[in-house]
DOTITOR-685519 format. One line per field, with one value per residue (C-alpha): residue in three letters; residue number from 1; x, y negated, z. Coordinates in steps of 0.2 Angstrom, whole numbers. Example, Ala and Ser with C-alpha at 12.3 -4.5 7.8 and 13.67 -1.06 7.14 Angstrom:
// DOTITOR-685519
resn (Ala; Ser)
resi (1; 2)
c1 (62; 68)
c2 (22; 5)
c3 (39; 36)
END
This chain:
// DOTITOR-685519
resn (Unk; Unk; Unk; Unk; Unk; Unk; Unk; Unk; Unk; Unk; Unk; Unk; Unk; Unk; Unk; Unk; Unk; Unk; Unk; Unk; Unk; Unk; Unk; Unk; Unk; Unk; Unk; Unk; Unk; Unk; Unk; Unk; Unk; Unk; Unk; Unk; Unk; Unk; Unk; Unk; Unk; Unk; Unk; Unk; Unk; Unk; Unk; Unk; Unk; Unk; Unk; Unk; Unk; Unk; Unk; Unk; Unk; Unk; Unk; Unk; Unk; Unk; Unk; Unk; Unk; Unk; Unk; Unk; Unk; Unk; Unk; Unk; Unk; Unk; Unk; Unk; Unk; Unk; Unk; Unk; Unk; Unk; Unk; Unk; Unk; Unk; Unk; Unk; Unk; Unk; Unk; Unk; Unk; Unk; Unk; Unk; Unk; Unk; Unk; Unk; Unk; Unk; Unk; Unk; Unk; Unk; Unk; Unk; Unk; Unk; Unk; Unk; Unk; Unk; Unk; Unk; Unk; Unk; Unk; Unk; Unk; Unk; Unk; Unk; Unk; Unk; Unk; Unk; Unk; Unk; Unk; Unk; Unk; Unk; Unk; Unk; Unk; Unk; Unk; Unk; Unk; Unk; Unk; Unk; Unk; Unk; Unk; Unk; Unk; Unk; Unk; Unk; Unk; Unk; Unk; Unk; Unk; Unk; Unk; Unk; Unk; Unk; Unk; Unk; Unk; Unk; Unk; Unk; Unk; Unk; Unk; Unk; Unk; Unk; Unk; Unk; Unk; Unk; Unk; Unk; Unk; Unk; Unk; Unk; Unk; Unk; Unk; Unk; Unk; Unk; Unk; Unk; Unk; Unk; Unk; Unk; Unk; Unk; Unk; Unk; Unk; Unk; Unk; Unk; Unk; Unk; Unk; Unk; Unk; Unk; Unk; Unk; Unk; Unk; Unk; Unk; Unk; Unk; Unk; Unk; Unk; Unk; Unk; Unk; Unk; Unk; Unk; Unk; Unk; Unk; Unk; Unk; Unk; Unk; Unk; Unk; Unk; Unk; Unk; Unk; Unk; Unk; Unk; Unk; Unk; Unk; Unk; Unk; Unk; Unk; Unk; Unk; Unk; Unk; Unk; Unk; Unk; Unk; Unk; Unk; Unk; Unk; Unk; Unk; Unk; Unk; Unk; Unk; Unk; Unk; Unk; Unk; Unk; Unk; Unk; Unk; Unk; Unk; Unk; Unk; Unk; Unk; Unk; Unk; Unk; Unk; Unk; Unk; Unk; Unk; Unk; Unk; Unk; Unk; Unk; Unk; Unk; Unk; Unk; Unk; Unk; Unk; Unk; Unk; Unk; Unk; Unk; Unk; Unk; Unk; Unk; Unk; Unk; Unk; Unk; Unk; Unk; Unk; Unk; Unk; Unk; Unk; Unk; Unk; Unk; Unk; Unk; Unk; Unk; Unk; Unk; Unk; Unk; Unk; Unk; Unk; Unk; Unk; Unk; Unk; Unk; Unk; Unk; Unk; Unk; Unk; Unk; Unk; Unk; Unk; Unk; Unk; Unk; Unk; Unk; Unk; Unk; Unk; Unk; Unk; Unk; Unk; Unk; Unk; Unk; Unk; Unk; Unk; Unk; Unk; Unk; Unk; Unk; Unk; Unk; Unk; Unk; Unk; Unk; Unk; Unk; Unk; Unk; Unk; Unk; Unk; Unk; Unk; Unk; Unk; Unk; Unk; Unk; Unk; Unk; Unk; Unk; Unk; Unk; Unk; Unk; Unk; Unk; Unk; Unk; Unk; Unk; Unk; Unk; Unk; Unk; Unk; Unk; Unk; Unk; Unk)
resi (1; 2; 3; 4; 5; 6; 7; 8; 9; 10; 11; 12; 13; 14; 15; 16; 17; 18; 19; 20; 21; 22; 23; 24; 25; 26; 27; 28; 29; 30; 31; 32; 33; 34; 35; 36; 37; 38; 39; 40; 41; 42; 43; 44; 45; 46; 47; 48; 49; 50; 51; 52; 53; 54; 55; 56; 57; 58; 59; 60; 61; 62; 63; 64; 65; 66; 67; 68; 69; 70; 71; 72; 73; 74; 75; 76; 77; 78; 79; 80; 81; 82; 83; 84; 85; 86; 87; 88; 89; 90; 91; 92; 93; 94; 95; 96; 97; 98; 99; 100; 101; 102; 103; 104; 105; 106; 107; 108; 109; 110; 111; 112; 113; 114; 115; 116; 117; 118; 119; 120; 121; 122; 123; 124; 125; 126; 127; 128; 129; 130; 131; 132; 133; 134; 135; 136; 137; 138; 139; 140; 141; 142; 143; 144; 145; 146; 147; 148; 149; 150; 151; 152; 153; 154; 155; 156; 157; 158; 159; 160; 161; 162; 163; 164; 165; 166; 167; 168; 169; 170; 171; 172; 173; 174; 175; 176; 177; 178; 179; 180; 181; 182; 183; 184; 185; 186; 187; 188; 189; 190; 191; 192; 193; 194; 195; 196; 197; 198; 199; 200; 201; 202; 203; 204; 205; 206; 207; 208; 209; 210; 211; 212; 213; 214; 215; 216; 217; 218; 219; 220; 221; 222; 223; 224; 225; 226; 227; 228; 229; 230; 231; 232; 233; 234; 235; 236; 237; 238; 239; 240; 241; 242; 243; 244; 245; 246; 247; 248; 249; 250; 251; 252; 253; 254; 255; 256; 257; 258; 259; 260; 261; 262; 263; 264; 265; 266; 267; 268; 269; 270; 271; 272; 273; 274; 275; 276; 277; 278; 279; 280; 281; 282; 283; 284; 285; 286; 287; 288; 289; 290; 291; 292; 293; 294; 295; 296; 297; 298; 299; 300; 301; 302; 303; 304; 305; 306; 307; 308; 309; 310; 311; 312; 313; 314; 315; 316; 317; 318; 319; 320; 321; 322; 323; 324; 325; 326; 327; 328; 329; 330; 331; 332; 333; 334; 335; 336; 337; 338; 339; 340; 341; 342; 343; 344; 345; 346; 347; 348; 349; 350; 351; 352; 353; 354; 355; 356; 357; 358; 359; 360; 361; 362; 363; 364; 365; 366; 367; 368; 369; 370; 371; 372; 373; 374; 375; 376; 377; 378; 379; 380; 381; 382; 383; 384; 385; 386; 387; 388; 389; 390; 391; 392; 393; 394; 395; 396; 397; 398; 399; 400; 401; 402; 403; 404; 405; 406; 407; 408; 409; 410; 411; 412; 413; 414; 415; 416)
c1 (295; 287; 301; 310; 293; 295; 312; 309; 294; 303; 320; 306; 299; 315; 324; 307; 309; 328; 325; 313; 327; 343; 334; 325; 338; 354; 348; 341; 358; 371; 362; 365; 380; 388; 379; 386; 403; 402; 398; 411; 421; 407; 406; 389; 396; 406; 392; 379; 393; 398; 378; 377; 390; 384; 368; 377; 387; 374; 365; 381; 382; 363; 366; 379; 369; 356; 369; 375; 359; 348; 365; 378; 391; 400; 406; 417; 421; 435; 432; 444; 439; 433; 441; 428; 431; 432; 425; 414; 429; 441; 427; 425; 442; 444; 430; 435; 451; 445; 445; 431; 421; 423; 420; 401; 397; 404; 392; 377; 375; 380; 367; 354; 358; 365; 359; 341; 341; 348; 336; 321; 324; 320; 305; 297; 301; 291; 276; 277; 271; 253; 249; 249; 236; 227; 225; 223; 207; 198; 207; 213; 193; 198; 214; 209; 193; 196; 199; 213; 231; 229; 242; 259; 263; 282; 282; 266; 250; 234; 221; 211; 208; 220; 234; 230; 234; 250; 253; 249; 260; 274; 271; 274; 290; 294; 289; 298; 311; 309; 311; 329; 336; 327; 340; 355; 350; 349; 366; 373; 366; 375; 394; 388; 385; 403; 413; 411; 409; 421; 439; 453; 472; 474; 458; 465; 478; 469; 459; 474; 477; 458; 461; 477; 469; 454; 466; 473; 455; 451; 466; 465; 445; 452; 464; 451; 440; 454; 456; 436; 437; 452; 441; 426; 434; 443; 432; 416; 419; 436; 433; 417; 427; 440; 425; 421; 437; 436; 422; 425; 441; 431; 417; 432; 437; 419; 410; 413; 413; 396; 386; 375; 385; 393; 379; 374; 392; 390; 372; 381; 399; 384; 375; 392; 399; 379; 383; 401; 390; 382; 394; 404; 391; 387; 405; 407; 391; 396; 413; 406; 388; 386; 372; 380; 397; 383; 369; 376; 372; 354; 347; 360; 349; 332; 338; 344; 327; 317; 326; 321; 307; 298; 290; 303; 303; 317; 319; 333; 340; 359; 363; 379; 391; 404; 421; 418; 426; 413; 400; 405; 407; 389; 381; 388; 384; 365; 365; 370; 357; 344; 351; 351; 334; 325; 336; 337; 324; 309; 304; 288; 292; 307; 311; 325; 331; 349; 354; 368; 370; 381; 396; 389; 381; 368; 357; 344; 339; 320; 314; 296; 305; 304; 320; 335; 348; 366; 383; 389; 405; 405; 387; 385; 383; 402; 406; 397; 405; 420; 419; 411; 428; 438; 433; 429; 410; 399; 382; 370; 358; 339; 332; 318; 314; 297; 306; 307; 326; 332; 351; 359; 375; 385; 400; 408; 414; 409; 396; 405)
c2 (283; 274; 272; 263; 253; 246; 244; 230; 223; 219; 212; 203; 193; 193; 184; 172; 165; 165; 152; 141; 140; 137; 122; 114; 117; 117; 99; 91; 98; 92; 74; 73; 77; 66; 50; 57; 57; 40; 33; 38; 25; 14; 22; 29; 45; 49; 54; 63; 69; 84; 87; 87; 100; 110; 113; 115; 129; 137; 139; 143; 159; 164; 166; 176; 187; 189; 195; 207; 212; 212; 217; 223; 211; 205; 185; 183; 165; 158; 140; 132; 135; 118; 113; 114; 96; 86; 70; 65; 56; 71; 86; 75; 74; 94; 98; 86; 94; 111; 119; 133; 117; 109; 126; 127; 107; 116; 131; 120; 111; 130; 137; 123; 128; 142; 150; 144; 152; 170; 171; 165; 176; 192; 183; 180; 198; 202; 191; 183; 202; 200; 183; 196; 208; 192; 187; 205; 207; 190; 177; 171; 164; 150; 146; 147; 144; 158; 148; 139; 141; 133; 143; 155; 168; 168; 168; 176; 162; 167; 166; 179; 196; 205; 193; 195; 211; 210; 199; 211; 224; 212; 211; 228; 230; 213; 226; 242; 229; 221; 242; 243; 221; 214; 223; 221; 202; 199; 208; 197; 182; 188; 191; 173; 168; 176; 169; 150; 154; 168; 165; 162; 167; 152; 153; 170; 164; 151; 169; 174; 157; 157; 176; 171; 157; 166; 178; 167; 160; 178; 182; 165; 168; 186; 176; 164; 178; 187; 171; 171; 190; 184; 171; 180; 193; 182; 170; 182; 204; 202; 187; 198; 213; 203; 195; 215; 219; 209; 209; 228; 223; 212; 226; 238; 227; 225; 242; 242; 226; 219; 232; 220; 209; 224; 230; 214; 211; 230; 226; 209; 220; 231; 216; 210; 228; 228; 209; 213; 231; 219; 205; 218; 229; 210; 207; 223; 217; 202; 213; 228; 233; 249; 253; 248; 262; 275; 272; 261; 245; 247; 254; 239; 226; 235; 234; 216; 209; 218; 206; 191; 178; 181; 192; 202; 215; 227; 235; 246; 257; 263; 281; 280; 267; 255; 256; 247; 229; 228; 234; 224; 207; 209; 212; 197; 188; 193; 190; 172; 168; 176; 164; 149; 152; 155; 140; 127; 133; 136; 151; 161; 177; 183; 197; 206; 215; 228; 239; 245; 246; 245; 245; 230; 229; 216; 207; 195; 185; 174; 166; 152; 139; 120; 123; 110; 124; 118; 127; 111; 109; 116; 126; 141; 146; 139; 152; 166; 161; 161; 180; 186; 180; 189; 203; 196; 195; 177; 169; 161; 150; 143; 130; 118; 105; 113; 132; 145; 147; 165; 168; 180; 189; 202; 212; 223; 240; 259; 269; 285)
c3 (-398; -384; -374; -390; -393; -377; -378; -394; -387; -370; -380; -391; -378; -368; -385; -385; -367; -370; -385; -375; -363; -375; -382; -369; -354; -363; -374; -356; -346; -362; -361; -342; -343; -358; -345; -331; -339; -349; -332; -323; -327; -319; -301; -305; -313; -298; -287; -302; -310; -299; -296; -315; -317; -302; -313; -329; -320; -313; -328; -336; -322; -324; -343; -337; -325; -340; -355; -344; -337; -353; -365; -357; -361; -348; -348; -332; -324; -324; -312; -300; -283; -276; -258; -245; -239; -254; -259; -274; -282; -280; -286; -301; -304; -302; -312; -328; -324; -325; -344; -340; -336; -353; -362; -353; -361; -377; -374; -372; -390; -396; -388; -391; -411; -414; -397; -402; -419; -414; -400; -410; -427; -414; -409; -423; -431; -417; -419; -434; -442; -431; -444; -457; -450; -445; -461; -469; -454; -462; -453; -473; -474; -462; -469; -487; -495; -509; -524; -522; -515; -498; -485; -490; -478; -482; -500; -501; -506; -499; -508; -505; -498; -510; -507; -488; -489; -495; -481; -469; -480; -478; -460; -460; -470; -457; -440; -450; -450; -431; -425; -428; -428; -413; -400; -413; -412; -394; -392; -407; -395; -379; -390; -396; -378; -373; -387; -381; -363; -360; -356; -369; -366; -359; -346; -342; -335; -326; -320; -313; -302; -298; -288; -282; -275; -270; -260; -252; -247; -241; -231; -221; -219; -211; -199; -194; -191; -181; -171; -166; -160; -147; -142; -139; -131; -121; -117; -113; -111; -106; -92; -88; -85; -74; -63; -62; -56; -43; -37; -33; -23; -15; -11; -6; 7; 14; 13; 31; 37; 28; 20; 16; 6; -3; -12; -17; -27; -34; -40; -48; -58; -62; -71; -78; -87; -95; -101; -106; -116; -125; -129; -136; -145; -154; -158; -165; -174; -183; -188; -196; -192; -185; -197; -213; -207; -205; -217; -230; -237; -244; -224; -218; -228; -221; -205; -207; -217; -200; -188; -200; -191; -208; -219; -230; -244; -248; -265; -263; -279; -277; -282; -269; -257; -264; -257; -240; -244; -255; -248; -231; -243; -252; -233; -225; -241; -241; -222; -225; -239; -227; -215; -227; -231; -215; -208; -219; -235; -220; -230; -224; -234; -245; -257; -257; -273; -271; -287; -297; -315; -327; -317; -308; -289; -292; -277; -277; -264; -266; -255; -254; -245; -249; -263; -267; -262; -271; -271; -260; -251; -234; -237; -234; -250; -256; -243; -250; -266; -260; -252; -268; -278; -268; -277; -293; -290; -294; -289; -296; -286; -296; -284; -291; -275; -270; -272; -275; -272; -281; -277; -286; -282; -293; -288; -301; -293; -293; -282; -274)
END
């Protein structure tokens, strides 16, 4: 009984703050957007409107994040992939160009209506109940002075104690009444939410392009990868391990001869297999973590936020390991937002937060930095967007100038 209590109050106020936003950010983000757009013709467009749209999808994605996390319905992404090096005039023309683009400035004047209304009916069968008692307790002797009809509570006219308290009896059948609708409703809002934003036949097989592509993206990210190893194994252990080599030739020959000089040399290939140790133990690092092969990804995060400049905090709640592409891609993708916000953010402190539910492996990365972080071409974060769509994952990145920035990644997989 408490449990369930809770459960209505929390989708009550979850539904509340959900209405505040599907009117006030969806109207302020659909208005930005049609004078982005209008302007293009005029030049000005071409430079807000892929900032515009950048918003717009990153609301799109955190509504997302929310109707799985708060419904369980799940509303998958279907955008083109931006190239990395492209100008304001080509990523406007790629996002006009892009259909799931178009069906998030549908989405917003559905939400802004009909996303307000399903989101405030469980709201206020949640609150509007407490007028009721209000009233019943005496509150009807400020809103009415008793002899005449001065305040209705619904279709109820107060106008006096009697009628008060069959305002707070209807608030009652309205809470009776708020027990079993207040969860349907909020799920009704999310298959609302999924109905405009989620893909149709034709977005699916725009899906299907997007991982291709995303495959692609992944498999030349591998041989660019592969190309640094050779080059830092050439170019540092393996010329180490050469000077090594010879420089024990060089001591065979003068063990005799110069004694002297011979120790010096096997004190210096000393020094060089110890550099060559840790160039490779570092190499082998930035591959696959050590850590993360023997402890997992939750004690591969600790032991990343302990190296951090700042001050961290870990919440870590998995109940096993993801298959190890997965896990190796939400690493390297938290290790880059760490980066992002101790380099460019100046954070002083940030939270970490790692869990899996519903079929989803879900982390969030906050940090108190100066804000105005953007999925941009060539940041780091269209890079970690890029490695979470190889595997059908998505990130959503909150911002304000001033922070805090929150970026949250999702994967969907399994635990073992």
């Amino acid at each position: 009984m408490a449990d369930r209590a809770r459960a209505v109050g929390t989708a009550g106020l979850r539904a509340l703050g959900l209405a505040a936003v599907s009117l006030a950010g969806s109207l302020t983000l659909f208005v930005a957007s049609v004078l982005s757009i209008v302007f293009v013709p005029l030049g000005v467009g071409i430079v807000t409107t892929p900032l515009v749209l950048a918003a717009v999808r990153a609301f799109a994605d955190w509504r997302r994040i929310v109707a799985a996390e708060w419904g369980g319905v799940r509303i998958p992404p279907t955008y083109r992939p931006l190239p990395p090096d492209a100008g304001s005039w080509r990523r406007t023309l790629i996002l006009l160009g892009d259909r799931a683009v178009w069906r998030d400035l549908g989405w917003l004047p559905v939400d802004m209506t009909a996303g307000f209304v399903t989101t405030l009916l469980p709201a206020a069968l949640l609150l509007y109940p407490l007028e009721g008692f209000a009233l019943a307790a005496g509150v009807w002797r400020v809103v009415t002075d008793g002899t005449h009809i001065g305040y209705w509570y619904a279709f109820v006219p107060i106008s006096g104690q009697g009628t008060a308290l069959a305002a707070a009896a209807l608030g009652a059948v309205l809470l009776v009444a708020a027990w079993f609708l207040i969860p349907l409703l909020l799920h009704a809002h999310f298959r609302l939410t999924r109905a405009v934003l989620g893909p149709d036949r034709g977005e699916l097989a725009e899906r299907v392009r997007v991982l291709t592509e995303t495959r692609r993206d992944a498999v030349d990210t591998s041989a660019a990868e592969l190309r640094r190893i050779e080059r830092d194994l050439h170019d540092g252990a393996q010329a180490r391990l050469v000077a090594m080599g010879m420089d024990l030739g060089t001591v065979e020959a003068l063990m005799d001869r110069d004694p002297r000089r011979a120790r010096q040399l096997l004190a210096q290939a000393r020094q060089n297999s110890a550099d060559a140790l840790v160039e490779l133990r570092d190499l082998v690092r930035g591959i696959h973590p050590p850590v993360l092969a023997e402890r997992g990804l939750g004690d591969a995060v600790r032991a990343l936020a302990l190296r951090l400049p700042v001050d961290s905090e870990v919440t870590v709640d998995l109940g096993g390991r993801p298959d190890a592409p997965v896990e190796s891609a939400a690493y390297f993708a938290i290790s880059e937002v760490l980066t992002n916000a101790v380099k460019h953010a100046e954070a002083e402190r940030v939270w970490i937060d790692l869990h899996h539910a519903d079929g989803m492996l879900r982390a969030a990365v906050t940090d108190n930095g100066r804000g105005g972080a953007v999925i941009g071409a060539g940041s780091g974060l269209a890079g970690v967007e890029r490695r979470l769509g190889t595997f059908d994952g998505v990130l959503a990145v909150s911002s304000p100038a001033g922070g805090p920035t929150m970026v949250t990644m999702e994967i969907p997989c399994a635990l073992s």
